[in-house]
C-alpha positions in Angstrom: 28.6 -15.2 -21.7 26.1 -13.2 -22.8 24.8 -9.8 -21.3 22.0 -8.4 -20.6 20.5 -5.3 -22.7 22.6 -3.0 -20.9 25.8 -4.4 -21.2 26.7 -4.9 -18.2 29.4 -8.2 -17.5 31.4 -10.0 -14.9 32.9 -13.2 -14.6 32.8 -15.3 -11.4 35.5 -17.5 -9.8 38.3 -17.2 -12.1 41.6 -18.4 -10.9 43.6 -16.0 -10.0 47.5 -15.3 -11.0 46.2 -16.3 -14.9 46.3 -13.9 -17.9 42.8 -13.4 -19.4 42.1 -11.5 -22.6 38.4 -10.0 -22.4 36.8 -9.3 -25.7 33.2 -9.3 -27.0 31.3 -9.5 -30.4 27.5 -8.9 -31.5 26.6 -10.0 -35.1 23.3 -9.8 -37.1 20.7 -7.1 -38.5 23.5 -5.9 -40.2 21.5 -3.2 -42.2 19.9 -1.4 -39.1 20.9 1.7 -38.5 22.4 2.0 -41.6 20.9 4.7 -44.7 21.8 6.4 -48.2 22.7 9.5 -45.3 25.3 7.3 -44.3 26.5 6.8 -47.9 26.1 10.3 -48.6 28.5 10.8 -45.7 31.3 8.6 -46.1 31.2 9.4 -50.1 32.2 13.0 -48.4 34.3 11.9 -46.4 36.3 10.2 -48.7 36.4 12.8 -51.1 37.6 15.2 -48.3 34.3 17.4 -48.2 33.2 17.4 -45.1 35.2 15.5 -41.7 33.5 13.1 -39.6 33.7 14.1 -35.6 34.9 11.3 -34.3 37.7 8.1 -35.2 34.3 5.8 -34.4 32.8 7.2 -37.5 35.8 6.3 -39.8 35.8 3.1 -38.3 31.9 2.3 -39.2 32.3 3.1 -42.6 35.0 0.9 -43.5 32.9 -2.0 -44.0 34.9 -4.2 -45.7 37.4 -4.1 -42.6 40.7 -3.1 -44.4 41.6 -0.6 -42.5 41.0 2.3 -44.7 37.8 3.9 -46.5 37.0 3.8 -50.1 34.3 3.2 -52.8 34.5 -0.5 -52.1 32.7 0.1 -48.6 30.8 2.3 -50.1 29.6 -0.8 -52.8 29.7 -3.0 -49.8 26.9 -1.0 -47.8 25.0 -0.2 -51.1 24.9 -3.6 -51.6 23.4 -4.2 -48.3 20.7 -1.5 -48.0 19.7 -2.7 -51.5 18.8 -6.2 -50.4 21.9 -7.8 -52.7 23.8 -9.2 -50.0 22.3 -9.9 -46.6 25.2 -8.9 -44.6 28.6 -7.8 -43.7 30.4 -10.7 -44.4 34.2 -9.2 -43.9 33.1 -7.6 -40.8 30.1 -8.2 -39.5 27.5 -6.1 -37.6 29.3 -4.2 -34.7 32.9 -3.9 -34.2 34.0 -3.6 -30.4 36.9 -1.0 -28.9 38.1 -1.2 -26.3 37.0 2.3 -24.0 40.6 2.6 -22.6 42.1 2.9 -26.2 44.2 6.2 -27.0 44.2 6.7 -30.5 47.1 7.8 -31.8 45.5 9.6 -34.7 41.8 10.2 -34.7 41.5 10.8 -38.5 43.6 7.1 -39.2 42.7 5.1 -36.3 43.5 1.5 -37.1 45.2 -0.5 -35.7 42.6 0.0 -32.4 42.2 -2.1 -29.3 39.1 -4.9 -29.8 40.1 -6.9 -26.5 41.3 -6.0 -22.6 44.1 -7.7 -21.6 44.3 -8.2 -18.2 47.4 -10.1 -16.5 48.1 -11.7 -13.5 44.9 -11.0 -12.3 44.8 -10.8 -8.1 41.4 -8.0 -7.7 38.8 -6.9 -8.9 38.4 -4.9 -12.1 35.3 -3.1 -12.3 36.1 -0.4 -14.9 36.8 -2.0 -18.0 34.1 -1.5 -20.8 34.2 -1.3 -24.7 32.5 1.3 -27.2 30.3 -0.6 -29.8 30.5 0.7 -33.6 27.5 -0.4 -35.9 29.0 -1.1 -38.9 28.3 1.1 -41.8 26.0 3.4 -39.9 27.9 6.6 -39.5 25.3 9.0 -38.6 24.0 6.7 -35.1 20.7 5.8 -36.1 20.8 2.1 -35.5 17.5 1.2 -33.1 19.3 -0.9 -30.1 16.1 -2.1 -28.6 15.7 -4.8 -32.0 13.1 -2.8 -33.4 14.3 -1.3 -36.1 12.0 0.8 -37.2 11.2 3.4 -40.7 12.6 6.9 -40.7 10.0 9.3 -40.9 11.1 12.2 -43.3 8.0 14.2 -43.7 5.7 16.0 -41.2 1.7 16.7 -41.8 0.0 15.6 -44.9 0.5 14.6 -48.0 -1.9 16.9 -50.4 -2.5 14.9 -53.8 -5.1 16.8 -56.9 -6.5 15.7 -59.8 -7.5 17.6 -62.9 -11.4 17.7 -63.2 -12.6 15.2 -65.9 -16.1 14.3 -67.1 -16.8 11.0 -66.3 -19.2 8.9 -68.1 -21.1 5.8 -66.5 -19.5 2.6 -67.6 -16.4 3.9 -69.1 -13.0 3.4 -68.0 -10.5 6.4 -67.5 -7.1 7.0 -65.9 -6.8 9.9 -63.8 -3.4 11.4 -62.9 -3.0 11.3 -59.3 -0.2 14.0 -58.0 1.2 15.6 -55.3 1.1 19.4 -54.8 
C-alpha cells in the first residue's frame, strides 16, 4: 500500500484473530539530503570529537548497514555524493523505526525495531507510526517534497576585479578574473 505524502496508513477489512507484522520502506534519491557536512560529522563522530544528539543520527551514518560506524560509510557516502556509485546498495535510501522502540543505548542502538508486530488483532490500532532515517544524511537536510534543491552558502554578491591592462584593437589578452 502506498501512502500519501503525509504518511498517513490504514488497512481495511483484515480478518481478525491473525498476527500481522506492519513494516514499511521508501527507496531512491539516495544522495538527497546528504553533504560533505554530513561527512564532516560522522568523520567526528567516529573519532570521538564531537557526539551526535540523537541514536537516529548514528543510525544514518552507517551506510553500509553493519551495525556500527566507520571509514567504510564514510567511503560509501563519498562515493555517492561524488557520482561513483548511484546509490546505497547495502541499505538503501531511508531506514524505518519503529516510534514505539526504547533504545536500550542511545549511543549503540542496533539491533532497533523496523516492523510493528501486532497479534491477535480484535480493534483498532490507530497509534502505531515509524520514524524515517535518510540514510547518510546526518545533519536533516534531505528535501521531502522531491525537490531536492542546491544549498545556498553565501548571502549578497559576489565582488570579482581585474588589474587595469591596455588593450590594443585586434589583439588577444587573458585577463585574471578574481574575487575580492
Amino acid at each position: 500500500m502506498m501512502t500519501q505524502s503525509d504518511g498517513v496508513f490504514a488497512f481495511a477489512d483484515n480478518p481478525l484473530a491473525y498476527n500481522y507484522d506492519v513494516t514499511i520502506e521508501k527507496d531512491g534519491d539516495d544522495v538527497n539530503g546528504v553533504s560533505t557536512l554530513d561527512l564532516v560529522l560522522i568523520s567526528q563522530q567516529i573519532i570521538g570529537e564531537s557526539g551526535f544528539m540523537s541514536p537516529y543520527q548514528i543510525i544514518a551514518a552507517d551506510a553500509n548497514g553493519d551495525g556500527r560506524l566507520s571509514a567504510v560509510d564514510l567511503v560509501e557516502l563519498k562515493r555517492l555524493i561524488l557520482g561513483i556509485s548511484e546509490g546505497l546498495d547495502k541499505t538503501g535510501a531511508w531506514t524505518f523505526v519503529s516510534a514505539d522502540h526504547q533504545f536500550i543505548d542511545d549511543t549503540n542502538p542496533w539491533p532497533f525495531t523496523k516492523a510493528i508486530e501486532i497479534s491477535d488483532l480484535q480493534t483498532h490500532h490507530l497509534t502505531e507510526d515509524f520514524i524515517g532515517i535518510k540514510i547518510g544524511d546526518v545533519n536533516a537536510t534531505v528535501q521531502l517534497d522531491d525537490f531536492a534543491t542546491a544549498e545556498t552558502r553565501s548571502s549578497g554578491l559576489l565582488q570579482l576585479s581585474i588589474q587595469d591592462t591596455d588593450l590594443v584593437a585586434g589583439e588577444t589578452r587573458h585577463i585574471e578574473v578574481r574575487s575580492k
